[in-house]
N, CA, C and O of each residue as an XYZ file, in Angstrom:
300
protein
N       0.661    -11.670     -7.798
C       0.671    -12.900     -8.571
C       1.926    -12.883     -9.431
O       2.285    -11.941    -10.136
N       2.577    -14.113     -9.270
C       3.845    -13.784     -9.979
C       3.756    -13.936    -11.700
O       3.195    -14.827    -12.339
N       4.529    -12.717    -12.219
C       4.386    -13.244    -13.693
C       3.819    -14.412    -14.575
O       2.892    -14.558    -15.372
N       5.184    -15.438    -13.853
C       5.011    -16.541    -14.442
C       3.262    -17.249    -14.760
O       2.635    -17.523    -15.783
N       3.006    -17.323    -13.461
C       1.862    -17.496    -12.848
C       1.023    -17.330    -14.397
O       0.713    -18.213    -15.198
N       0.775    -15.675    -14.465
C      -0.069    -14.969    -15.333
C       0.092    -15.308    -16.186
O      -0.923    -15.727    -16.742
N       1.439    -15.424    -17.001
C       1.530    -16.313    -18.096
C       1.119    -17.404    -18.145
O       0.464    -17.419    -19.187
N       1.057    -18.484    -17.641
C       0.494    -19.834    -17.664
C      -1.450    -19.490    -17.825
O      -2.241    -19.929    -18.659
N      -1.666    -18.598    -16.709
C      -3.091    -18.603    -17.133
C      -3.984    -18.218    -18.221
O      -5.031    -18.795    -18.515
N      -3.477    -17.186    -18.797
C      -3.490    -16.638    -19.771
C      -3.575    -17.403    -21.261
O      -4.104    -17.145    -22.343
N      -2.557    -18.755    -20.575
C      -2.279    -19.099    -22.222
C      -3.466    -20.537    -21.933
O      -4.065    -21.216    -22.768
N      -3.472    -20.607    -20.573
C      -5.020    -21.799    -20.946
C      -6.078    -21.747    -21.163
O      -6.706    -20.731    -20.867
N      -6.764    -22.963    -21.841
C      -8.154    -22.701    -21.619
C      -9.208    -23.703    -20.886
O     -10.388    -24.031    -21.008
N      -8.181    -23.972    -20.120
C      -8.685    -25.123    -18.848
C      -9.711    -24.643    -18.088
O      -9.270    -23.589    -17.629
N     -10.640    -24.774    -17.753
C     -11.624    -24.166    -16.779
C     -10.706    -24.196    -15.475
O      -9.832    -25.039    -15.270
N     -11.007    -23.251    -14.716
C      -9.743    -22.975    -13.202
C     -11.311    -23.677    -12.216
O     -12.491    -23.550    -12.544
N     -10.688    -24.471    -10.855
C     -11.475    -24.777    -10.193
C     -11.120    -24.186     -8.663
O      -9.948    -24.269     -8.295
N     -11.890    -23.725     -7.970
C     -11.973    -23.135     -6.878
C     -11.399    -23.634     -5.565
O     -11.984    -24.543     -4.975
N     -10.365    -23.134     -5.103
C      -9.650    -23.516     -4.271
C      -9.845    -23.216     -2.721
O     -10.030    -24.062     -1.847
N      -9.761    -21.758     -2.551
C     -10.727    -21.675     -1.194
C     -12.179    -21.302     -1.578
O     -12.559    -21.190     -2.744
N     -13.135    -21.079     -0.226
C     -14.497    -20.482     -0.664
C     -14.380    -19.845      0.850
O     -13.830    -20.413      1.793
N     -15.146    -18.261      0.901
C     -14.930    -17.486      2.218
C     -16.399    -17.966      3.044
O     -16.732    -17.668      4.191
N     -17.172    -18.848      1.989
C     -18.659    -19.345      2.904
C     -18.199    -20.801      3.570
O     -18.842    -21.229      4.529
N     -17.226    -21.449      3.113
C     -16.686    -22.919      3.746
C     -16.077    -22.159      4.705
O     -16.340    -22.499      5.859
N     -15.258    -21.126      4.550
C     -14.655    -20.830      5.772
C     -15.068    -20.361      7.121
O     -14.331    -20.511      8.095
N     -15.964    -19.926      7.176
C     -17.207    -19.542      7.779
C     -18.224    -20.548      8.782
O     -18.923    -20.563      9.795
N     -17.780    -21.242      7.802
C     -18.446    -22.495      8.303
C     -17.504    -23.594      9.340
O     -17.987    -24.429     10.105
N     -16.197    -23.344      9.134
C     -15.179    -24.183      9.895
C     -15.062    -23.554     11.463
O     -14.727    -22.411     11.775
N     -15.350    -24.393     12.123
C     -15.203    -24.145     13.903
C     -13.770    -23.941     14.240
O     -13.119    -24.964     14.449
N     -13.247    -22.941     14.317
C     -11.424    -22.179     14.216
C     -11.726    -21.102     15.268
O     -12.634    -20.278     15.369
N     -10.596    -21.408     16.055
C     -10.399    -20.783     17.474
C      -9.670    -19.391     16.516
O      -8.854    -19.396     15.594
N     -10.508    -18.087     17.339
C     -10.077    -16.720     16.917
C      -8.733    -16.492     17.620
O      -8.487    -16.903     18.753
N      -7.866    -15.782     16.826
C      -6.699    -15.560     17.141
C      -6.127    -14.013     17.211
O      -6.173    -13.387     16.152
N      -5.704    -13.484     18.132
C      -5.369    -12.409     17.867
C      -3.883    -11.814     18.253
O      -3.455    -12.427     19.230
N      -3.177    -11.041     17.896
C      -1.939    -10.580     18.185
C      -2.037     -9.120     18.207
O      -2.908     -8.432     17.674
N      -0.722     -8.625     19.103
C      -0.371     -7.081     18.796
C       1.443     -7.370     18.239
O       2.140     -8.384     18.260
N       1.660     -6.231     17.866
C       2.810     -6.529     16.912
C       3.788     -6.870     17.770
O       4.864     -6.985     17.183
N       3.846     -7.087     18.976
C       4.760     -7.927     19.611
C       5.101     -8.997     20.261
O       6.140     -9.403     20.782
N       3.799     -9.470     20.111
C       3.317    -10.782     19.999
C       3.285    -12.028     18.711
O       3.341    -13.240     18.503
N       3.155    -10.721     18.084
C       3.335    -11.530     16.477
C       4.377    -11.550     16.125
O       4.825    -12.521     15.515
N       5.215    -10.285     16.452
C       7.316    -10.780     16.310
C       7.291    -11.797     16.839
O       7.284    -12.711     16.015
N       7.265    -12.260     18.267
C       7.521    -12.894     19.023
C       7.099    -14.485     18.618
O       7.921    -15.323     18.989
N       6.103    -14.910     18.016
C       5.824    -15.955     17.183
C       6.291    -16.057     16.303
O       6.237    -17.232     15.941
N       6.961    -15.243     15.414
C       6.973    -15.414     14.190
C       8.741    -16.024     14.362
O       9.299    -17.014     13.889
N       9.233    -14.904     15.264
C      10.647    -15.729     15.643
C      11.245    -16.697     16.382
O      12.417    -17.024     16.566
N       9.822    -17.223     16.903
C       9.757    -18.971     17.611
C       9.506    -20.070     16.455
O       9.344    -21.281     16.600
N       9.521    -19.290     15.238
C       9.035    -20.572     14.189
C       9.979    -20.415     12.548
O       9.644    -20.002     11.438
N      11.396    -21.035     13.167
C      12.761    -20.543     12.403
C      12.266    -20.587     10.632
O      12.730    -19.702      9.912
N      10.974    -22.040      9.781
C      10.735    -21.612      8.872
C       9.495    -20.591      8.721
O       9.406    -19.901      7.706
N       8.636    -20.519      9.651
C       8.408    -19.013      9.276
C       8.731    -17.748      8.795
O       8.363    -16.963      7.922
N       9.581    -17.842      9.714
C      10.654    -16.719      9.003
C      11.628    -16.456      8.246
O      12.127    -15.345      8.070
N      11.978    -17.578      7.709
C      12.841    -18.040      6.656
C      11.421    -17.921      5.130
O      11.398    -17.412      4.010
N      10.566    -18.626      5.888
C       9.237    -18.296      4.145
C       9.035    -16.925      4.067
O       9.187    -16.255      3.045
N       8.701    -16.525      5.123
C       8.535    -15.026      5.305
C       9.639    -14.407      4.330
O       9.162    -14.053      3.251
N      10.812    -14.231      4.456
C      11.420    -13.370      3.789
C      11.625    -13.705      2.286
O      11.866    -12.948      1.346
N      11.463    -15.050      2.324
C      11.183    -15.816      1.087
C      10.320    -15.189     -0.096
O      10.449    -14.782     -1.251
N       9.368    -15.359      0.889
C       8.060    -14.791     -0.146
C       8.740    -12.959     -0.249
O       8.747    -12.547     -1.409
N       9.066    -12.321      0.414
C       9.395    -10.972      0.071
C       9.961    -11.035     -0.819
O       9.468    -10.651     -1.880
N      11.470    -11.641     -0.738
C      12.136    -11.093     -1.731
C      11.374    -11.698     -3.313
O      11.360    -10.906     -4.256
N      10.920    -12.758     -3.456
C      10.352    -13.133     -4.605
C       9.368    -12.295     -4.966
O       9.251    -11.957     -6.144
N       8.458    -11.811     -3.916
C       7.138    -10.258     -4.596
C       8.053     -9.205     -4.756
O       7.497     -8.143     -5.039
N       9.834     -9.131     -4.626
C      10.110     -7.533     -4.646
C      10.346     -8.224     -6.313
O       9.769     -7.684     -7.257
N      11.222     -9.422     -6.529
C      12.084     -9.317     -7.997
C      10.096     -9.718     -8.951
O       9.876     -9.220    -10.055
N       9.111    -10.520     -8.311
C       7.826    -10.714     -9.564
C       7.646     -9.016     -9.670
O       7.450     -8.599    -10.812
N       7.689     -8.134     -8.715
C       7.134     -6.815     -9.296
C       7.822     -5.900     -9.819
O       7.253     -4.827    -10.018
N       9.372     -6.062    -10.232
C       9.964     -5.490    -11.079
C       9.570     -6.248    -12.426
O       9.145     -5.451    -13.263
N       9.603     -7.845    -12.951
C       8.912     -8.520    -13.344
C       7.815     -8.001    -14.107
O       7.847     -7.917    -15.334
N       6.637     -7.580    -13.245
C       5.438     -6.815    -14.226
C       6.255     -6.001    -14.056
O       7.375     -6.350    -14.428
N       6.185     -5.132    -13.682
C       6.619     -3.130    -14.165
C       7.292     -3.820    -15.504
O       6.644     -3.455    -16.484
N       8.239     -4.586    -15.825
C       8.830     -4.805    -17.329
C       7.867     -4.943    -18.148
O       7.652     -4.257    -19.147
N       6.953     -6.281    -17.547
C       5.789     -6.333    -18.808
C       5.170     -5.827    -18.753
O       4.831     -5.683    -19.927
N       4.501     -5.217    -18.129
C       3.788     -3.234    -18.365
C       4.172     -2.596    -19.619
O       3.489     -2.433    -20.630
N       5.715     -2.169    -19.320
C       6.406     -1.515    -20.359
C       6.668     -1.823    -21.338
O       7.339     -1.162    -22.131
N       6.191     -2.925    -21.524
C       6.350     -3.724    -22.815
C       5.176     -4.037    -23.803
O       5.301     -4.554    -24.913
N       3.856     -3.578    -23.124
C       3.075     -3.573    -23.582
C       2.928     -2.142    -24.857
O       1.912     -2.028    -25.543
């Protein structure tokens, strides 16, 4: 969860409302999917923003978790 994130929640006192539920999901008729890891390269590099979010989201969880480790240390 990125910092920021935590900060914002922290400082409300909004009641938070539920976004997924794992019993709705359960309930949704969704064709099972499965991959082996070269199958899943292989998709993942047929779908140019996939893999563009993909690394996206990395590098943003590498710099949010230097991020906490600071506010850790700051505590």
């Amino acid at each position: 969860i990125a910092p920021e994130l935590l900060a914002q929640l922290a400082a409300t006192e909004a009641p938070l409302q539920r976004a997924l539920d794992a019993e709705a999901a359960r309930t949704m008729d969704l064709p099972a999917v499965q991959y082996d890891e070269a199958g899943f390269r292989y998709a993942l590099n047929e779908d140019a923003m996939a893999t563009e979010k993909l690394a996206e989201g990395i590098r943003a969880f590498a710099a949010d978790a230097v991020k906490l480790e600071q506010l850790i240390r700051a505590l």
